[in-house]
Backbone as JSON Lines, residues from 0, in Angstrom:
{"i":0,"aa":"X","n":[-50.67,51.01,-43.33],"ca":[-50.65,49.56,-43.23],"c":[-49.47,49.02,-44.04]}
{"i":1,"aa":"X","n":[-48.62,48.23,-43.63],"ca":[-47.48,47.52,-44.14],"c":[-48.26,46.25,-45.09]}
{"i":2,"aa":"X","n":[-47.13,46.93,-46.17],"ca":[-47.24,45.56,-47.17],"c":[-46.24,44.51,-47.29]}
{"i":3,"aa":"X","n":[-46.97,43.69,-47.46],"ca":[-46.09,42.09,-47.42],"c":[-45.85,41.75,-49.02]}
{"i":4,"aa":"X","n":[-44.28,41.04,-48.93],"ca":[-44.13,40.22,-50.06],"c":[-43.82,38.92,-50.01]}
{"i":5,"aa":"X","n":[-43.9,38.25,-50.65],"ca":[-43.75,36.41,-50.17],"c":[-42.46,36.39,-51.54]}
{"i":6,"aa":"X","n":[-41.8,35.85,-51.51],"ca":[-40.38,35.15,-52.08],"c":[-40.03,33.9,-51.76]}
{"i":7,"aa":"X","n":[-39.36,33.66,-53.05],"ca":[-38.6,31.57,-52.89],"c":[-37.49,31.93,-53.3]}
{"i":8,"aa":"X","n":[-36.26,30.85,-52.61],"ca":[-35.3,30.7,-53.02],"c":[-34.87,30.2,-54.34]}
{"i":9,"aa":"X","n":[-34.23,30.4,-55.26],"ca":[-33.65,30.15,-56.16],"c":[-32.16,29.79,-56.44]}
{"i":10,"aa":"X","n":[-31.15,29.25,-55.8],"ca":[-30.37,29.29,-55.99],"c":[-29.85,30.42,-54.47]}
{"i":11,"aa":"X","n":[-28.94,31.75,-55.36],"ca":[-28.39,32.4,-54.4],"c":[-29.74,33.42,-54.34]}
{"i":12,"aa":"X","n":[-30.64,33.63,-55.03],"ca":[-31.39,34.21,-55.6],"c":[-32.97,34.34,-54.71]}
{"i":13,"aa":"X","n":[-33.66,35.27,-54.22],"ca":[-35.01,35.47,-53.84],"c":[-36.0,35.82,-55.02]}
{"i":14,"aa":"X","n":[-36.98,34.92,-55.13],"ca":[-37.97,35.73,-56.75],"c":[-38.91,35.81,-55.6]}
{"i":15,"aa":"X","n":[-39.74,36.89,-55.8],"ca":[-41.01,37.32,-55.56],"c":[-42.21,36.2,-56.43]}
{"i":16,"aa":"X","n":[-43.07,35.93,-55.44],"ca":[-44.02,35.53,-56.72],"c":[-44.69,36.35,-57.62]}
{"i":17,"aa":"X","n":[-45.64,36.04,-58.2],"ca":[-46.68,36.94,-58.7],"c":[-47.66,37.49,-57.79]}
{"i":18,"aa":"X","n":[-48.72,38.66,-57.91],"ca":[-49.29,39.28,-57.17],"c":[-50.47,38.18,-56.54]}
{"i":19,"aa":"X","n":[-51.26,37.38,-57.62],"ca":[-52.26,36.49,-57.32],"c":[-51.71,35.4,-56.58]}
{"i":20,"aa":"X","n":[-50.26,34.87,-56.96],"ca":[-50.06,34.33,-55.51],"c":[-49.52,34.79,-54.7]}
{"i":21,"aa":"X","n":[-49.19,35.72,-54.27],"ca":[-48.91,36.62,-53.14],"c":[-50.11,36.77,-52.38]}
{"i":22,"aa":"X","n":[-51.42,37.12,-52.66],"ca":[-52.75,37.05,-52.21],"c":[-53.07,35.58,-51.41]}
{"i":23,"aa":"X","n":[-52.8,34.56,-52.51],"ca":[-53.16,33.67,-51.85],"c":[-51.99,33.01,-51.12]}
{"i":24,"aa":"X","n":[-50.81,33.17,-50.77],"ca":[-50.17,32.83,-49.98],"c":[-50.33,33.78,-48.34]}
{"i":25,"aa":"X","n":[-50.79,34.85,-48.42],"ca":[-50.61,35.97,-47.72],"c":[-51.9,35.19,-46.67]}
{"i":26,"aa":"X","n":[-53.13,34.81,-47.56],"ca":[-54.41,34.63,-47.22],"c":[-54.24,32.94,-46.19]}
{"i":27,"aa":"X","n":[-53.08,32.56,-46.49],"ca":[-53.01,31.29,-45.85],"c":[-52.5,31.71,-44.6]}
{"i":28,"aa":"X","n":[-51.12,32.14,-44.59],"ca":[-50.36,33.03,-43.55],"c":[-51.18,33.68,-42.51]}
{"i":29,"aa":"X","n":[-52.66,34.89,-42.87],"ca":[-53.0,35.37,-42.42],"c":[-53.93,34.52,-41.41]}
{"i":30,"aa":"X","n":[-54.42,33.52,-41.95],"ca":[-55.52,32.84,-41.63],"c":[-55.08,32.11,-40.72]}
{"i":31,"aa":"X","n":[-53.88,31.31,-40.32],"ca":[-53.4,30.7,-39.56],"c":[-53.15,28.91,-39.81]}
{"i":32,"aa":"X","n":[-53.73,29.12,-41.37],"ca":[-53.29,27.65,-42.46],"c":[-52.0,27.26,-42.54]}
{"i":33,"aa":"X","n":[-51.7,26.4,-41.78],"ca":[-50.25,26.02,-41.86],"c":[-49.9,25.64,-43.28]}
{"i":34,"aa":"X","n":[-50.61,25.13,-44.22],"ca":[-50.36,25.29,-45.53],"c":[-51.6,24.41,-46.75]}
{"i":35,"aa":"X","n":[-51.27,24.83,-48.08],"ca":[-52.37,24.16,-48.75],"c":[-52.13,24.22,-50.58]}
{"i":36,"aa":"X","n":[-52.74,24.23,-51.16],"ca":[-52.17,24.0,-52.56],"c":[-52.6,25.23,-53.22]}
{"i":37,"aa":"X","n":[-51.99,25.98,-54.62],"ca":[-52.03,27.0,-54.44],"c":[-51.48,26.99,-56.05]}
{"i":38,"aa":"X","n":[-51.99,27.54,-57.29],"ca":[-51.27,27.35,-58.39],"c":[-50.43,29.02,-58.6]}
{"i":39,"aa":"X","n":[-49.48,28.21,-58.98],"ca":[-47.93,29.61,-58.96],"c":[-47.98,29.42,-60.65]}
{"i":40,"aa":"X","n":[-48.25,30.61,-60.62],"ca":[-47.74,30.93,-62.46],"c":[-45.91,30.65,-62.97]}
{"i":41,"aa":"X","n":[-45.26,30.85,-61.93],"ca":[-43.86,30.96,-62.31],"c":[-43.72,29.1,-62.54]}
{"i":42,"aa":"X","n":[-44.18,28.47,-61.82],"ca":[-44.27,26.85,-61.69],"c":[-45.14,26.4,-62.49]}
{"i":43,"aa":"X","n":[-45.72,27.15,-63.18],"ca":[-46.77,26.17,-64.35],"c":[-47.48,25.18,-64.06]}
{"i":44,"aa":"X","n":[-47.89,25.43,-62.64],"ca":[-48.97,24.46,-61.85],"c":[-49.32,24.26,-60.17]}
{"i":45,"aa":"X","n":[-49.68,23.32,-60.05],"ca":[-50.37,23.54,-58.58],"c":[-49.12,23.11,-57.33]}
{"i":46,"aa":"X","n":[-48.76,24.07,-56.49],"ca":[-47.51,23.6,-55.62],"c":[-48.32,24.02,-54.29]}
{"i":47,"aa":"X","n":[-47.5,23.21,-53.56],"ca":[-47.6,23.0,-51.92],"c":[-47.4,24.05,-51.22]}
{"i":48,"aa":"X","n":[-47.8,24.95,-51.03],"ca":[-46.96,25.95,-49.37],"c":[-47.46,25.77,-48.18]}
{"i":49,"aa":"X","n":[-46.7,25.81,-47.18],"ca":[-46.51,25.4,-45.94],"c":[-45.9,26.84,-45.31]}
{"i":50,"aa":"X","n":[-46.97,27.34,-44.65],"ca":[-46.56,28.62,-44.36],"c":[-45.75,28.87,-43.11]}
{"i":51,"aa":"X","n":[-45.97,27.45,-41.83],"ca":[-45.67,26.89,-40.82],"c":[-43.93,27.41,-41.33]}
{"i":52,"aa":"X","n":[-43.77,25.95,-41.93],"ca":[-42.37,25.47,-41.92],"c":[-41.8,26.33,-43.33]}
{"i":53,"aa":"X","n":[-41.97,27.21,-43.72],"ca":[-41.51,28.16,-44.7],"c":[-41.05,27.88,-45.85]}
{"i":54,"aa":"X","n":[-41.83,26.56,-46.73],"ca":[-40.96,26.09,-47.97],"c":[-42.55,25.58,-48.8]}
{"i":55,"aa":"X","n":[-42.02,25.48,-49.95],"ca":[-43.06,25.55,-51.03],"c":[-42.58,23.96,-51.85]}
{"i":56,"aa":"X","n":[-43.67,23.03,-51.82],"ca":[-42.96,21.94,-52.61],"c":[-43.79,21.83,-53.89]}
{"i":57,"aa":"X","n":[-42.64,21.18,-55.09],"ca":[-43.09,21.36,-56.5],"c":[-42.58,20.57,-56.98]}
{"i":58,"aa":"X","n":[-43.02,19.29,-57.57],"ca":[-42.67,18.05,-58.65],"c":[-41.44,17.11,-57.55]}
{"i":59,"aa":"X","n":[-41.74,17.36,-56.3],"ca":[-40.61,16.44,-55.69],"c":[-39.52,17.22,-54.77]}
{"i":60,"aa":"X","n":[-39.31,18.79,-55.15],"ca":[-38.55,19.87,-54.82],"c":[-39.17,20.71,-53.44]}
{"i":61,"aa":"X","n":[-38.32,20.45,-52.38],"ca":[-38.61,22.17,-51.83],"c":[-38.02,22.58,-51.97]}
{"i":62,"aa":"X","n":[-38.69,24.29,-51.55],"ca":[-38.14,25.5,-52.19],"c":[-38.45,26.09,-50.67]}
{"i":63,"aa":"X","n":[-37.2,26.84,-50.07],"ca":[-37.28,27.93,-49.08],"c":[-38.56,29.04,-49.09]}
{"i":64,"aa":"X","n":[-39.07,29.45,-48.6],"ca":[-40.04,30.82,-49.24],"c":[-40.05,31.78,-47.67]}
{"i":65,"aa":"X","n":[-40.01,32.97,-48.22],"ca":[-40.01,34.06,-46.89],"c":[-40.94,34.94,-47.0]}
{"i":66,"aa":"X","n":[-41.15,35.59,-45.95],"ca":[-42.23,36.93,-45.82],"c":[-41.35,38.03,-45.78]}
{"i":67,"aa":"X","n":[-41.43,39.62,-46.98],"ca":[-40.86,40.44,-46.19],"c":[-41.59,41.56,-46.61]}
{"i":68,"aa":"X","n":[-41.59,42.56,-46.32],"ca":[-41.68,43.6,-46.09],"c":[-41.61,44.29,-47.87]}
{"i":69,"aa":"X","n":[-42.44,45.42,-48.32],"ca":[-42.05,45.87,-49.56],"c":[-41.34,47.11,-49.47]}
């Protein structure tokens, strides 16, 4: 079974999230939740993903985010 990783843009830069939100981003994706709120440790609080339209919003900011492969 293939494992998935979820990533945001940073700049020129892809960060991986953390594993617990990787779960729960994965769990939205899987489910067919175009998106929902979701607290990211790297963000120090509760942000938006939108699994639809591929971007994560935080204090006013989107952020690109991708699915790939580990």
């Amino acid at each position: 079974m293939s494992s998935f990783q979820w990533v945001y843009s940073s700049g020129c830069n892809w960060i991986p999230f953390d594993a617990k939100a990787n779960r729960e981003i994965e769990k939205l994706w899987f489910n067919g939740t175009c998106g929902g709120w979701i607290y990211l440790t790297s963000f120090g609080g509760q942000a938006y993903i939108n699994t639809a339209s591929l971007y994560l919003q935080w204090s006013g900011y989107n952020y690109r985010i991708a699915r790939r492969l580990r």
